[in-house]
C-alpha positions in Angstrom: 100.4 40.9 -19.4 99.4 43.8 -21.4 96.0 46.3 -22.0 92.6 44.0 -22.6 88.7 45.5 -22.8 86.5 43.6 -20.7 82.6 44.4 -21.4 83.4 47.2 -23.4 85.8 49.0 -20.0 89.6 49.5 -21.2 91.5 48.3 -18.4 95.7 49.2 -18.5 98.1 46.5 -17.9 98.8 45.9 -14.0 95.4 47.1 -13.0 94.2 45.7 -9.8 90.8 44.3 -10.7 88.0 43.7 -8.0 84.9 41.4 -8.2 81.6 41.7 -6.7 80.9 37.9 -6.2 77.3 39.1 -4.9 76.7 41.3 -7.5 77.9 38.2 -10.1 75.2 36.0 -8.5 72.2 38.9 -8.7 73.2 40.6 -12.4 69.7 41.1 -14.2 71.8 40.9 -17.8 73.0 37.5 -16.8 70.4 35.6 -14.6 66.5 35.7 -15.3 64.7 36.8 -12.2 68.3 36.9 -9.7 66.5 37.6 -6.9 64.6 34.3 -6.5 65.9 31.2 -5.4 66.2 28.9 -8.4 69.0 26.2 -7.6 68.2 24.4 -10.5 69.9 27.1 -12.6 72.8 25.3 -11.6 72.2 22.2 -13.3 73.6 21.0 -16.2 71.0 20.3 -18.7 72.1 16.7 -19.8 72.6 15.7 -16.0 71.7 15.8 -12.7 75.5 17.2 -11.7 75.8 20.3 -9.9 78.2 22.8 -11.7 80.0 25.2 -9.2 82.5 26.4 -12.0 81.5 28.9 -14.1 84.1 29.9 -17.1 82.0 33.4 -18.6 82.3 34.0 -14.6 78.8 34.4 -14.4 79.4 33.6 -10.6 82.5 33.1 -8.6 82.5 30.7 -6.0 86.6 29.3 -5.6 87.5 32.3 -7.5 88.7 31.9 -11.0 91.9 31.8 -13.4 95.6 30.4 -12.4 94.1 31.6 -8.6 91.6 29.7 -8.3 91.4 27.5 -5.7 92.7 24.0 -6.2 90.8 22.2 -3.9 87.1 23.2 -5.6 86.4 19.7 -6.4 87.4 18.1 -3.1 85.8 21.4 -1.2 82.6 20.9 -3.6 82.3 17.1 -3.0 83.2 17.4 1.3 80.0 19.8 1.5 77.5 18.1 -0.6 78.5 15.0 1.4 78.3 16.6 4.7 74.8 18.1 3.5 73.8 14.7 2.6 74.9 12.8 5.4 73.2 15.7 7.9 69.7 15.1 6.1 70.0 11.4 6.1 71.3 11.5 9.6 68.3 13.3 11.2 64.6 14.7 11.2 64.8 17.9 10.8 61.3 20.5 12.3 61.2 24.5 13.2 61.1 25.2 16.6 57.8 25.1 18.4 57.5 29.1 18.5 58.5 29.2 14.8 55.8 28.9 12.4 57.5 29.3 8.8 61.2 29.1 7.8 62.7 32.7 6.6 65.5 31.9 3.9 65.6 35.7 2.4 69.0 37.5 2.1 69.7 39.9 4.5 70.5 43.2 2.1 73.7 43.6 2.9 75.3 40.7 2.4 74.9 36.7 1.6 73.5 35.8 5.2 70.4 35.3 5.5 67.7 38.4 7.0 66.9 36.1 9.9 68.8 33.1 11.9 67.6 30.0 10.6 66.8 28.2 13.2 65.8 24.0 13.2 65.5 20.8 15.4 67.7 18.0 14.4 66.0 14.6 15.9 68.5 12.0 15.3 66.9 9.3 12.7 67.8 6.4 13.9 67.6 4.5 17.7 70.4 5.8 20.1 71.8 2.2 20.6 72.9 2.4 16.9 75.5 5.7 18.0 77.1 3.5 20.3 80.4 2.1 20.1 
């Protein structure tokens, strides 16, 4: 280990360094508009894969480095399936009382402002659940 300069900061070796992940995901120097939902920034350009890894660490989502988590490919496959099986699975509709779907941020954090809240109609006859 010794002394590096990251983004022009001297940091000593053995400094503790912390990360703003939120703050990586909304940095105006990095992202075009970060306060918009644009998923598609996340797309490679030559394919339809998803990339949740991010070497210039422009976001952090299994952290990074020898650290980083080793499951992120298993952990990033189990949740897309899961997603993809829950919107195949069922119909999804708002409530009856709820008359447009709130998916803003909260400010303080990376839940959303508002519970979301949805109806999941299973998709298929009931007979087909059985055993």
């Amino acid at each position: 280990m010794s002394d590096t300069v990251v983004g022009n900061y001297f940091i000593p070796k053995g400094s503790h360094v912390v990360l703003s992940r939120q703050e990586l995901g909304r940095n105006p120097k990095v992202w075009n508009e970060p306060y918009k939902f644009k998923p598609e920034r996340h797309l490679k350009s030559d394919t339809d894969d998803v990339s949740l890894t991010e070497p210039n660490l422009k976001f952090i989502s299994f952290s990074t480095g020898r650290r980083g988590c080793p499951g992120v490919m298993l952990g990033t496959t189990m949740t897309v399936m899961l997603f993809a099986r829950l919107l195949h699975g069922f119909t999804w509709t708002a409530p009856p009382h709820v008359s447009s779907i709130n998916l803003s941020e909260s400010d303080d954090d990376i839940l959303l402002a508002e519970p979301l809240m949805a109806i999941a109609q299973p998709r298929l006859p009931a007979k087909l659940y059985q055993l």
